[in-house]
TIKERO-343410 format. One line per field, with one value per atom (N, C-alpha, C): residue number from 0; x, y, z. Coordinates in Angstrom, 1 decimal, padded with zeros to 4 digits. Layout:
<rs>
seq: NUM	...
u: X	...
v: Y	...
w: Z	...
</rs>
This chain:
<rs>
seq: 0	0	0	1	1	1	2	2	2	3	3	3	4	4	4	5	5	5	6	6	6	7	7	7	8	8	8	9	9	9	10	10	10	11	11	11	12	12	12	13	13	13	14	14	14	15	15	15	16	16	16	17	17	17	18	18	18	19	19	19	20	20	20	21	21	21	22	22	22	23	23	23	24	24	24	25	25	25	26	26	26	27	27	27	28	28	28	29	29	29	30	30	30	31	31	31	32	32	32	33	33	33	34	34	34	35	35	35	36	36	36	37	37	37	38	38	38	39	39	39	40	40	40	41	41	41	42	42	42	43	43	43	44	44	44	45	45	45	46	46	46	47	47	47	48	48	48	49	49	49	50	50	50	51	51	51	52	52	52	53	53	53	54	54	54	55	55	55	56	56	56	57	57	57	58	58	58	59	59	59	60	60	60	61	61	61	62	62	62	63	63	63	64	64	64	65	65	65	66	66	66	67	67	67	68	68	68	69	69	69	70	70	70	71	71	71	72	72	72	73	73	73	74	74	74	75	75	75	76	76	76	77	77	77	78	78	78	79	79	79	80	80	80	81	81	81	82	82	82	83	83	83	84	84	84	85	85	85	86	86	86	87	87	87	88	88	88	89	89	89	90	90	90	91	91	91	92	92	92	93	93	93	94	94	94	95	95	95	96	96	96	97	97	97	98	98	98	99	99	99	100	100	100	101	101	101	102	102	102	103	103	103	104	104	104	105	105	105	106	106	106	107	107	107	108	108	108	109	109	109	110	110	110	111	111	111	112	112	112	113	113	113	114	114	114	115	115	115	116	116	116	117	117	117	118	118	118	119	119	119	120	120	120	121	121	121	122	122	122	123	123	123	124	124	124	125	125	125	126	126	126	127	127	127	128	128	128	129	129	129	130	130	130	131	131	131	132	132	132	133	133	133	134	134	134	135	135	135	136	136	136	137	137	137	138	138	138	139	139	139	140	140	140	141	141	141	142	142	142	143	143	143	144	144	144	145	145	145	146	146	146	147	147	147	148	148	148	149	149	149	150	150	150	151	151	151	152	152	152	153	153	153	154	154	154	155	155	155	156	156	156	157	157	157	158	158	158	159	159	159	160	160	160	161	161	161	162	162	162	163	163	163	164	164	164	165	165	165	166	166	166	167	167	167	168	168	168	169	169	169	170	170	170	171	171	171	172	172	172	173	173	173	174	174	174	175	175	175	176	176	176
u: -038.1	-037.3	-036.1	-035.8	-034.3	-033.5	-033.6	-032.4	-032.3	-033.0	-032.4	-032.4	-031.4	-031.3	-031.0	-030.6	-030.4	-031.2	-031.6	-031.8	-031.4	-031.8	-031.1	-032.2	-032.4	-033.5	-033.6	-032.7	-033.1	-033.0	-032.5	-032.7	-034.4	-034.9	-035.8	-037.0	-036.9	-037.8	-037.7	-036.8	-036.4	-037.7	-036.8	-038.1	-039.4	-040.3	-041.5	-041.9	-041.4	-041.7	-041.4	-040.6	-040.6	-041.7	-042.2	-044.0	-045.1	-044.6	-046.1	-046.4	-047.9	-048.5	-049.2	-049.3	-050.0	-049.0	-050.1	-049.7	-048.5	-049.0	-048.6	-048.0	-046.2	-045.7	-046.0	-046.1	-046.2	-045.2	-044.6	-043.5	-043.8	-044.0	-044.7	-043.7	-042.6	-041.9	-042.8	-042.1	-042.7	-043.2	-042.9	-042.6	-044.0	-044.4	-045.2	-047.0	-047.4	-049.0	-049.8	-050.9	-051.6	-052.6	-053.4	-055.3	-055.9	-057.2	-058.2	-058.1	-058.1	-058.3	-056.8	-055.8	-054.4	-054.4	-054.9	-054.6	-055.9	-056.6	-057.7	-056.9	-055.8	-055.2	-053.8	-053.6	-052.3	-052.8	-053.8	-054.4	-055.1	-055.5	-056.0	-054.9	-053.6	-052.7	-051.9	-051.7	-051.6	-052.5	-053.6	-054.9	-054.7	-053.8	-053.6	-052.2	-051.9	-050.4	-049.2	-048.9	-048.2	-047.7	-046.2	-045.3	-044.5	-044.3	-043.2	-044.3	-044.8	-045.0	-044.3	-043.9	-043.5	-043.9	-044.6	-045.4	-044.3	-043.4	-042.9	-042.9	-043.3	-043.7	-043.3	-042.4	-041.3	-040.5	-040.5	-039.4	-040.1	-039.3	-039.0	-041.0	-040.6	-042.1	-041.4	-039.8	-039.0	-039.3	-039.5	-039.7	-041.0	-041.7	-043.1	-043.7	-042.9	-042.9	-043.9	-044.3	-045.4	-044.8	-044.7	-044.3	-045.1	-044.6	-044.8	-043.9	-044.9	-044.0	-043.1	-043.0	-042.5	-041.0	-041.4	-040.4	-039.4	-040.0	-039.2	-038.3	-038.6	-038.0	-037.2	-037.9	-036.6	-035.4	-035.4	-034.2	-033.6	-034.2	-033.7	-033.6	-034.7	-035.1	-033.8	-034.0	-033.2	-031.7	-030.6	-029.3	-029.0	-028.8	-028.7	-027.0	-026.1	-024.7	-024.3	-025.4	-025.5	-025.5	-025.0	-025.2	-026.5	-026.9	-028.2	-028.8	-029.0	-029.7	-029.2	-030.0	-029.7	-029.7	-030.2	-030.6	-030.8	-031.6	-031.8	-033.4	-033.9	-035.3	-035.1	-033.8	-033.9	-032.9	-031.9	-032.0	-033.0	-033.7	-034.4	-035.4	-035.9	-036.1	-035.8	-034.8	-034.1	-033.5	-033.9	-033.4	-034.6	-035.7	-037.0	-037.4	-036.8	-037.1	-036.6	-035.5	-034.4	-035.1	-035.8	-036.3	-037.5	-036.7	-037.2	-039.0	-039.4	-041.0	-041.7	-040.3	-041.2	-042.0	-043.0	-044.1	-043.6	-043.1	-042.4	-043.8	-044.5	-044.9	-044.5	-043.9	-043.5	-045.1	-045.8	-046.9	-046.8	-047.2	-046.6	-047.8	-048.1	-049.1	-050.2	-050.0	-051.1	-050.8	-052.4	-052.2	-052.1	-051.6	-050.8	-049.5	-048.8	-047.1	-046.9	-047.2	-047.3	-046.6	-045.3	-044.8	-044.2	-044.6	-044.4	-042.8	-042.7	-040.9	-040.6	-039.0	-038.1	-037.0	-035.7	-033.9	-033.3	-032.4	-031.5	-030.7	-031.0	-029.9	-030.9	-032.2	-033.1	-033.9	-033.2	-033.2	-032.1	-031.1	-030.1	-029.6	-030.5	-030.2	-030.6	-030.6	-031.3	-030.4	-029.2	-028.4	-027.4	-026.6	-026.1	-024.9	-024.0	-023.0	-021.8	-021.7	-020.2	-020.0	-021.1	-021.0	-020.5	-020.1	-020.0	-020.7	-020.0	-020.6	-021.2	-021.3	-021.5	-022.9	-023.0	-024.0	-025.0	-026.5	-027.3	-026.4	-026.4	-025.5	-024.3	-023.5	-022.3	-022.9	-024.0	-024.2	-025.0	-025.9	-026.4	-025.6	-024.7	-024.0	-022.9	-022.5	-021.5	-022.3	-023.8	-024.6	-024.9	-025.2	-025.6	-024.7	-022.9	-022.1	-021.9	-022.2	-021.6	-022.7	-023.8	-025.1	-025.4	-024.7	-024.6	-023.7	-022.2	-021.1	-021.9	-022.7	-023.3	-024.2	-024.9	-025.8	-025.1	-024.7	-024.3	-022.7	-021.8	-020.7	-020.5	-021.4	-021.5	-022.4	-023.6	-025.0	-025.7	-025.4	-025.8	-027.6	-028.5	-029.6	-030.0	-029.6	-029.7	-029.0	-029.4	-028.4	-028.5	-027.8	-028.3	-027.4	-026.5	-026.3	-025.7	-025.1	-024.5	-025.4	-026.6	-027.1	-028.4	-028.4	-029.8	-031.3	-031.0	-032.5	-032.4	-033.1	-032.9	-033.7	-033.5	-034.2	-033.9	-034.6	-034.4	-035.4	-035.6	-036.0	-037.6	-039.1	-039.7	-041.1	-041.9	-043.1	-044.4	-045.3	-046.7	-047.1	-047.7	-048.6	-049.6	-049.6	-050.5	-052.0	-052.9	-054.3	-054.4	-054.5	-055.8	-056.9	-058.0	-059.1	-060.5
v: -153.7	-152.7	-152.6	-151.3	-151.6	-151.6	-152.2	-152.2	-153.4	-154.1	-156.1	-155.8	-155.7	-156.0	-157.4	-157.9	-159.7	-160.4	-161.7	-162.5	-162.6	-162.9	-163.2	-164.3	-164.8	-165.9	-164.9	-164.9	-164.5	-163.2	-162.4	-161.1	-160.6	-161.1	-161.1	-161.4	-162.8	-163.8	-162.5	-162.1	-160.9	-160.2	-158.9	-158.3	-158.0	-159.0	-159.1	-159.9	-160.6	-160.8	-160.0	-158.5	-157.8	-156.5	-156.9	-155.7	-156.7	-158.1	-158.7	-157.6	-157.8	-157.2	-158.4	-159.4	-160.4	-161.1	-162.2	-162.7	-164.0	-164.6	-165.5	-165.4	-165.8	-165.4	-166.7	-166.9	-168.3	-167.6	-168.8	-168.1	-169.1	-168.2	-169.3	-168.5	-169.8	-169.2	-169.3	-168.3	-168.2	-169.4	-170.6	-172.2	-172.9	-172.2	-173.1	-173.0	-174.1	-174.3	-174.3	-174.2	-174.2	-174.5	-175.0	-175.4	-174.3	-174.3	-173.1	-173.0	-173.9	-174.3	-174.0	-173.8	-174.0	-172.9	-171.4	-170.9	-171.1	-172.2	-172.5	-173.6	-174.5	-175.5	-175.0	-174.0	-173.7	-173.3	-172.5	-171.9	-173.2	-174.3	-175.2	-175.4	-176.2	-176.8	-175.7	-174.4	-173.1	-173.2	-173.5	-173.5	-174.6	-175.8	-177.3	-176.8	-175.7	-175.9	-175.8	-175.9	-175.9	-174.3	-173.9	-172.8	-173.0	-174.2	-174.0	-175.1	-174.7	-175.6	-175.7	-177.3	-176.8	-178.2	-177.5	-177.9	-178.8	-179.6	-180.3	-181.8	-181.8	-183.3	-183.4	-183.2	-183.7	-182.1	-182.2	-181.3	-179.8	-178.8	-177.4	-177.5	-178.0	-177.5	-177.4	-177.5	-177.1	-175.7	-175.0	-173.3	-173.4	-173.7	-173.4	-173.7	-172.5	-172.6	-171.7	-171.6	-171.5	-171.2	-169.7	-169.4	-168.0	-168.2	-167.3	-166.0	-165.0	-163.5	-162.7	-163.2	-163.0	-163.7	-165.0	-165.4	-165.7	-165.3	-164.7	-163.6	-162.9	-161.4	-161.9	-162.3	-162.9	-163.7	-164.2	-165.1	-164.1	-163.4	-162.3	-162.4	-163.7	-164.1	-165.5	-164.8	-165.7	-165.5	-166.3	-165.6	-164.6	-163.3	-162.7	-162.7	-163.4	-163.5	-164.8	-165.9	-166.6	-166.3	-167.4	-167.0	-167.4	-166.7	-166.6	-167.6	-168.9	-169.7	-170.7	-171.7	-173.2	-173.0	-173.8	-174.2	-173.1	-172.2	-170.8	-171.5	-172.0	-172.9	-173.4	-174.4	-175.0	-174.9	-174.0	-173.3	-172.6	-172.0	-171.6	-172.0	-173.4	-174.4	-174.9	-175.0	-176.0	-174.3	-173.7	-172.8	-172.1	-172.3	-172.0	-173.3	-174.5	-175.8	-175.6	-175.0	-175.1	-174.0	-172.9	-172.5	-173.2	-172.8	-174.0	-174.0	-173.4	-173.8	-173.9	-174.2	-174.9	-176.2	-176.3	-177.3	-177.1	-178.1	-178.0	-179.5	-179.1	-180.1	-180.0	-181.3	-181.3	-182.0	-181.0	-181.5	-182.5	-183.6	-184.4	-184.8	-185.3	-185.7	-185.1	-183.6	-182.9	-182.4	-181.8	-180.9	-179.5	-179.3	-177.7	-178.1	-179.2	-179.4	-179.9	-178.6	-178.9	-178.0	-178.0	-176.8	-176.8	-176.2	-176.1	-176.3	-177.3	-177.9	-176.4	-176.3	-175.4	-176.7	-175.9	-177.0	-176.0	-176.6	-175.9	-174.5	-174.6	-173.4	-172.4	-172.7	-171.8	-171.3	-171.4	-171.3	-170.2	-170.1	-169.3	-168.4	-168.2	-168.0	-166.1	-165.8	-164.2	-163.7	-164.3	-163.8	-163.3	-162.2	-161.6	-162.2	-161.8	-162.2	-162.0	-161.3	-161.3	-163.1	-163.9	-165.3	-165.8	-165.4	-166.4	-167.4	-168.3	-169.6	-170.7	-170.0	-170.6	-171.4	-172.8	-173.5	-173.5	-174.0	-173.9	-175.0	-176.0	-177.4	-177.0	-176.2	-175.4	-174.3	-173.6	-173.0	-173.8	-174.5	-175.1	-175.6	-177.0	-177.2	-176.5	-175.5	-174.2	-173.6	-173.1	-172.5	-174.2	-174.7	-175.7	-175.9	-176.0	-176.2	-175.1	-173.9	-172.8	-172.7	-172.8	-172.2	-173.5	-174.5	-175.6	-175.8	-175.0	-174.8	-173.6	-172.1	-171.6	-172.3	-172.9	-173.6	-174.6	-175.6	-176.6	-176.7	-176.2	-175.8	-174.7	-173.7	-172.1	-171.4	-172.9	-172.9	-171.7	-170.7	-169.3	-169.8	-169.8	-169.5	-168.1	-166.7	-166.0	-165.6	-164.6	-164.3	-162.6	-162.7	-161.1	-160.3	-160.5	-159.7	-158.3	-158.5	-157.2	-156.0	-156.5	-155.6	-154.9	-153.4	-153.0	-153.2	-153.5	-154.0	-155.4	-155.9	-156.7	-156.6	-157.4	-157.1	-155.8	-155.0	-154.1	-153.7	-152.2	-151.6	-151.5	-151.5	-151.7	-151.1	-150.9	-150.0	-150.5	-150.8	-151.3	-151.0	-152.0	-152.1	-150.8	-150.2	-149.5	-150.3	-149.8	-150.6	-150.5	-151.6	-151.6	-152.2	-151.9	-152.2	-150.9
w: -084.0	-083.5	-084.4	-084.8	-085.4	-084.6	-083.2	-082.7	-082.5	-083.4	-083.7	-084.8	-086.2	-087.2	-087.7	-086.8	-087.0	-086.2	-086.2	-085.6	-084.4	-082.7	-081.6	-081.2	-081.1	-080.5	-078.7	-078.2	-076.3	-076.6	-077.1	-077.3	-077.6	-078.4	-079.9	-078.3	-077.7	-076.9	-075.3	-074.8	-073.6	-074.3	-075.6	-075.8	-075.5	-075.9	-076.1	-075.3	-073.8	-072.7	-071.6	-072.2	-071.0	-071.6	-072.0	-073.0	-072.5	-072.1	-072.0	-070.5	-070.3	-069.5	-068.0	-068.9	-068.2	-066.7	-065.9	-065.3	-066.0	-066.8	-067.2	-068.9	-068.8	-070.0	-071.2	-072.2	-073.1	-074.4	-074.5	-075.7	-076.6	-078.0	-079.1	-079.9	-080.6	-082.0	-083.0	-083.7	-085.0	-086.0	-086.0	-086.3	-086.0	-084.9	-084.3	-084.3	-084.1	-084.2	-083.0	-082.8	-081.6	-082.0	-081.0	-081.3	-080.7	-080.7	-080.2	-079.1	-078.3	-077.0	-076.0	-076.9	-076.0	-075.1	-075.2	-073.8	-072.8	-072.9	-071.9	-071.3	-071.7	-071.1	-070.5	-070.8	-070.4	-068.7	-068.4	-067.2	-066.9	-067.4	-066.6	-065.6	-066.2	-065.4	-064.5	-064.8	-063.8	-062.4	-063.0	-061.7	-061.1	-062.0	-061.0	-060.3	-059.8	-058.8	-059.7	-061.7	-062.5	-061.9	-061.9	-062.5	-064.2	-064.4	-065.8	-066.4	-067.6	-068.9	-070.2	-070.3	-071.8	-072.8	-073.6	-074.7	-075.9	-075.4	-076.5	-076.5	-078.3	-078.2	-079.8	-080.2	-081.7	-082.0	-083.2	-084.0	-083.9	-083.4	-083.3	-082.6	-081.1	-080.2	-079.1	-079.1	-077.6	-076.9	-077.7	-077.3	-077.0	-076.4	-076.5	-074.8	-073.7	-072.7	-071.9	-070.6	-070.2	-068.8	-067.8	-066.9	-066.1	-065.3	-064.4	-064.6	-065.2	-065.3	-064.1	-062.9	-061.9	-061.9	-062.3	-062.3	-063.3	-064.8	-065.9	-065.1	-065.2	-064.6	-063.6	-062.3	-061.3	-062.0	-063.0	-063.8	-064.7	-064.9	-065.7	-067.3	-067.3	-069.2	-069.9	-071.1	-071.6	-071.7	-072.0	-071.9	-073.1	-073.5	-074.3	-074.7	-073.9	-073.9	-075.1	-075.1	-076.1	-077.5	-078.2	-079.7	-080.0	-081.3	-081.9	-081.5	-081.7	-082.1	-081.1	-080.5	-080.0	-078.3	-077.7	-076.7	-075.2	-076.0	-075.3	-074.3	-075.0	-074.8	-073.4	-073.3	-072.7	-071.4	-071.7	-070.1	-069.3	-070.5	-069.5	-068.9	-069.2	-068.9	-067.5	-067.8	-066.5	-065.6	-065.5	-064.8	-063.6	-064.8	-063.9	-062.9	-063.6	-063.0	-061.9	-061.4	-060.3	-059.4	-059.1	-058.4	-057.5	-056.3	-055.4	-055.1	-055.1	-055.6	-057.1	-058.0	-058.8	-059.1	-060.2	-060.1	-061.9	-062.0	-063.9	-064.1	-066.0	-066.6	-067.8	-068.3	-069.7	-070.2	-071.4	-072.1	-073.1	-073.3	-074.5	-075.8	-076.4	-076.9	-077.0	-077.4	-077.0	-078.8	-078.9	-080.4	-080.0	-078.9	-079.0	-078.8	-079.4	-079.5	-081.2	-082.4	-083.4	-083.8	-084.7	-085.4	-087.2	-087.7	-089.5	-089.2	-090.1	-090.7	-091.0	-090.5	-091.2	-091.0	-091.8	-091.4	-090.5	-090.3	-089.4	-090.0	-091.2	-092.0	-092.3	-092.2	-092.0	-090.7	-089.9	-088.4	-087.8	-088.6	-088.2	-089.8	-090.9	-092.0	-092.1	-091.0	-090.3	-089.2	-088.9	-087.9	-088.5	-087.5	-087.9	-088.9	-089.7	-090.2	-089.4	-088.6	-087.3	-087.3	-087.3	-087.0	-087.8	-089.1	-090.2	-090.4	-090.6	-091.5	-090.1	-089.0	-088.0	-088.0	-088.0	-088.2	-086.9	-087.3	-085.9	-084.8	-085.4	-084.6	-083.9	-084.4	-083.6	-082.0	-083.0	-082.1	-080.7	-080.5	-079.9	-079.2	-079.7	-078.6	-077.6	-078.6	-078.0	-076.5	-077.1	-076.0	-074.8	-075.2	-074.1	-072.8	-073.7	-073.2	-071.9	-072.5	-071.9	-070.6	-071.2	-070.4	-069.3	-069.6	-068.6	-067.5	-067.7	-066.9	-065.9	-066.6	-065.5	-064.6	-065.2	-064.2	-063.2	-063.4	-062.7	-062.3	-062.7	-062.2	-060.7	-061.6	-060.8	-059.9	-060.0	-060.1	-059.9	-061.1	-061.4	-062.1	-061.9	-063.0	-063.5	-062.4	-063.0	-064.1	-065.3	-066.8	-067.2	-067.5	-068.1	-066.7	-065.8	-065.0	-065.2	-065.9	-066.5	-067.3	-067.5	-068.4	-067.6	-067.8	-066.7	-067.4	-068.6	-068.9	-070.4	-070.1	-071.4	-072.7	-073.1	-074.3	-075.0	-076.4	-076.9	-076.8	-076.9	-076.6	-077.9	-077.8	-078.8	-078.7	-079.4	-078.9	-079.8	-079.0	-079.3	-080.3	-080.9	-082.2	-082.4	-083.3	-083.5	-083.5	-082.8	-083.1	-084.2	-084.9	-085.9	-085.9	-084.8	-084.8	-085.6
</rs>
């Protein structure tokens, strides 16, 4: 969409979880690996009583979460109020965890928690320049900090309140079949 010219990680992740169509949302960064089998396992543990999965088991497989589209939306996604990059994953995380009938599994040891090395300067090397020289490590702990005062100070989990829709605005792939 040109109306992301930079990088937003929750902006970018909003998006294209408010186009998905399905019951169930899975957010796979761009980073990341899967096996054949991973959306047959993601619906196994759905069909066991699971609402929140998330698929991490080492370096950049944090993002790799597994929810209920009802209850994306009821939360209102990721925080778009955040800076680009860092710990957008993991509120939202712990935000879907706090809804009181959730059923949260952290997957470990599995080969759908596999993601291709990038560094951290190539992680935030696509956002906008308003940020300056603002590193992913700044940013992250800046967001954790902030996004942790909502939660547990304010105990807000919903985000995005001010805005009537999130994400940008984007329009389906042309078939090419």
């Amino acid at each position: 969409s040109d109306q992301l010219p930079y990088w937003h990680a929750s902006i970018a992740k909003n998006t294209v979880h408010m186009c998905a169509t399905e019951d169930i949302l899975v957010n796979l960064d761009g980073d990341n690996l899967m096996g054949c089998d991973f959306p047959a396992d993601v619906v196994r543990w759905f069909l066991d009583g699971h609402t929140v999965l998330q698929y991490e088991d080492g370096e950049g497989t944090c993002g790799r979460i597994a929810c209920w589209a009802e209850d994306f939306r009821r939360l209102r996604g990721y925080d778009e109020d955040a800076f680009p990059m860092g710990s957008q994953d993991v509120d939202l995380v712990l935000r879907l965890r706090a809804l009181p009938e959730s059923r949260f599994k952290k997957v470990k040891g599995s080969t759908h928690s596999q993601a291709i090395p990038n560094t951290r300067e190539m992680k935030v090397a696509c956002c906008s320049p308003h940020y300056g020289s603002l590193r992913w490590g700044r940013m992250d702990t800046t967001n954790r900090l902030v996004m942790g005062w909502r939660r547990d100070l304010h105990g807000s989990i919903v985000r995005n309140l001010d805005k009537e829709d999130i994400g940008v605005e984007a329009q389906a792939a042309a078939d090419c079949s």
